[in-house]
Every structure is written in structure tokens, then in C-alpha cells.
N, C-alpha and C positions, 0 to 999 in steps of 0.2 A: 821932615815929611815922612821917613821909613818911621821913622819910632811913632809919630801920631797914628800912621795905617798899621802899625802893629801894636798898639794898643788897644782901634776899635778892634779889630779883631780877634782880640784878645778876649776883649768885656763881649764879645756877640756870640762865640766858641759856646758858651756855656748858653744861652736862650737857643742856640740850635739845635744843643744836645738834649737839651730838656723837652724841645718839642718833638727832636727825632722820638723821645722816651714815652713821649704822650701817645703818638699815634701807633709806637708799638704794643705799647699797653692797650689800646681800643684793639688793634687789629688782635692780637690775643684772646681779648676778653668776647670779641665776637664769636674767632675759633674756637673758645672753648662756650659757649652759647650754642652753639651750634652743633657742636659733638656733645651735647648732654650734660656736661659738668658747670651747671651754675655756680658753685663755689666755688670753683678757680675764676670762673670769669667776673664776681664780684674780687676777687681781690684784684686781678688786672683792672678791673674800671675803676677801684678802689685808688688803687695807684697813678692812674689815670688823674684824677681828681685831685692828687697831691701837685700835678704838675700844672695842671689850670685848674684852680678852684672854682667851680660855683657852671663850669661847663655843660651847656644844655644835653648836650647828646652823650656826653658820662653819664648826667644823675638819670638820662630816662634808660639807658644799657641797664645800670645798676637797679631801676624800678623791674626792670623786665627780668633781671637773674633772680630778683629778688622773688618774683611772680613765679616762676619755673623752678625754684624749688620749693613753694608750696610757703613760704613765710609769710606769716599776718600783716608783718608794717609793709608788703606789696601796695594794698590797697591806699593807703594815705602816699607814698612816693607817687604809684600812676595818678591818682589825682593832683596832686602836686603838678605832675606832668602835663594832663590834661589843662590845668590852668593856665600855664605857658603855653601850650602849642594847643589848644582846642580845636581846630581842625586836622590832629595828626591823626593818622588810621591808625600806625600803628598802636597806639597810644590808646585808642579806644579799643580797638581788637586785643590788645591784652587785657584792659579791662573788662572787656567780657568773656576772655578764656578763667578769669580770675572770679569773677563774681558763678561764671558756668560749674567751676571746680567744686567753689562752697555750696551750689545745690540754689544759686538765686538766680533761676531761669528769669523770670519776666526783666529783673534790671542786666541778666546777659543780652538778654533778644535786645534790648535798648542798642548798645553797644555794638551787639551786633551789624545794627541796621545802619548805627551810624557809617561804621566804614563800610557798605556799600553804598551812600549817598557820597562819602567822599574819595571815591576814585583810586581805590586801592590798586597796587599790582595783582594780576593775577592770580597768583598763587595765594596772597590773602583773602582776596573776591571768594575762590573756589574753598578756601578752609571757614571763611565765614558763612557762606550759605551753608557748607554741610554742619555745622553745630546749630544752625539756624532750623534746617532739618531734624535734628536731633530734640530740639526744644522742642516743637511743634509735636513732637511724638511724644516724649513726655507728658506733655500736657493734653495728648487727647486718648490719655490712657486708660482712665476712669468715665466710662461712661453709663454705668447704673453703680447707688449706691442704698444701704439699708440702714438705718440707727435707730435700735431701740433703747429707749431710756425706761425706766421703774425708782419708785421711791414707796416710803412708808408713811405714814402722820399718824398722832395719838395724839387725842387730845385730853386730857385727865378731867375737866371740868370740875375742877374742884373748884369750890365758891371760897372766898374771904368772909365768910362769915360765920356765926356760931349756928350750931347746932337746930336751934329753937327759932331761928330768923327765918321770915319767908322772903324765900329766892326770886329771882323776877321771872315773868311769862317766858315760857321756852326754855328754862334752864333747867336742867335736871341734875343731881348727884354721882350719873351715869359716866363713865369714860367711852369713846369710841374711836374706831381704828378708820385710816382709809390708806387703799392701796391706789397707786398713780402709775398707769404706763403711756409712753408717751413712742408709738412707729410715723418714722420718716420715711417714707420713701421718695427718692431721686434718679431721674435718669435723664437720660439725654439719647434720642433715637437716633439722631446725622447729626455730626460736626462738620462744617465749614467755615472758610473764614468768614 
């Protein structure tokens, strides 16, 4: 009976140790998320990942270092994310600090909006409405615009035929020029929603 209980114990020592290793690794990879260093906190979630593979809240920590330091395969991981967890805030809130970054306000405000229909904590509520603000200012930036366009035409009128041929009504041997300008004007007096 001692050697059976100290065998299981033996075989469990190492699944304990591996999980104490997992959630030091997340708790890590958050603290370093959190002080500014995305690189260290993907290789912590990285690590993370080696001890449970395929773990939901590794691969979206890893979408989100990935998002804060500015890497392109951010957007396919938070999607990926968004597919498994579609009503995660935060999920969508980085997807729209993410899509904000690259300059794609209309698919940020999307994102935006989502995590204030789903019930964020505070402090995301309060950081998404201010970018949501920020959108909204952007886009009512331009409100008179002008474009002038201009072009040239020649036409040569040269006929296809000889010399001695008569040409048909209206057509002469002549060339002639035309100038083309083409002003837009746009404005917008009040913006509201």
C-alpha cells in the first residue's frame, strides 16, 4: 500500500509541477503586458502554451502581446480569438485598438461599440468610449472640400483616305484642340449624428 501511494505520487509530482509552471508563466506574461514589454510576455505565454497546448486564455494573452507591439499576424490571432469567445470584450476591444492603430476607424467604432453592448469592466467601458470619441473627431474633420480636375484632347482628323477622295459631310482635314476643367465643390454646414 506505501509503495502504491508513493508511486501515484510520484507519476502526479510532475502534472503539479507543470501546472504550478503554467500559471507562472501567465502570471508573468500578464506582468510583463502590463509594464509595457510585449516581448517578454509572448515568450511567457509562449511557454505557457508549451505546458497546455492549444489553451484559450494563452493563445488570446499571446493575440493581445502580439496587438501591443504593433505585429501584423495580431489581427488573424484576435480573430481567431473572436471565433472562440465572440462575445469576449476584451477580444473585441483589442480588435479595435488594433484595427484604430492601422488608421481603420469605421471597422474600430464597430468594435468599439461591441464592448459597450457587452458589459465591460469599467475601465474598458471608460477607455472605449474615449477612442470612440476620438473616432468621431476624426471623422468630422473635413467639412468643406474643393477639386479641380483639367485635361487636354487633340484630335488630328486625319482621314484614311487618299488625297483625291471626297471625305464625308462634317469632316474636314483640320486638327483641333479642347481644354476640359472639371471644380467640385463640397461641404457640409452642421454635422450630427
Amino acid at each position: 500500500l506505501l509503495i502504491t501511494l508513493i508511486a501515484l505520487l510520484l507519476t502526479a509530482l510532475p502534472a503539479l509541477a507543470t501546472e504550478a509552471d503554467f500559471e507562472k508563466n501567465m502570471a508573468r506574461g500578464v506582468t510583463a503586458l502590463d509594464g509595457g514589454d510585449p516581448a517578454l510576455a509572448r515568450q511567457e505565454f509562449n511557454a505557457a502554451l508549451k505546458e497546455r497546448p492549444g489553451d484559450p486564455d494563452a493563445k488570446l494573452y499571446i493575440a493581445i502581446a502580439l496587438n501591443r507591439s504593433g505585429d501584423p499576424s495580431a489581427e488573424t490571432e484576435l480573430k481567431a480569438a473572436l471565433r472562440r469567445t465572440p462575445g469576449h470584450p476584451r477580444v473585441n476591444f483589442e480588435l479595435g485598438t488594433h484595427y484604430y492603430n492601422t488608421k481603420m476607424y469605421e471597422e474600430s467604432s464597430d468594435y468599439f461599440e461591441n464592448v459597450l453592448t457587452l458589459d465591460p469592466d469599467p475601465e474598458m467601458k471608460t477607455a472605449a468610449e474615449r477612442y470612440l470619441a476620438n473616432i468621431h473627431s476624426i471623422g468630422s474633420g473635413k467639412r468643406w472640400s474643393a477639386t479641380l480636375t483639367g485635361g487636354m484632347q487633340h484630335d488630328s482628323n486625319v482621314p484614311m483616305a487618299s488625297n483625291g477622295a471626297q471625305l464625308p459631310v462634317g469632316i474636314t482635314r483640320k486638327s483641333d484642340w479642347r481644354g476640359i476643367f472639371n471644380l467640385v465643390l463640397a461641404g457640409t454646414p452642421v454635422r450630427n449624428e
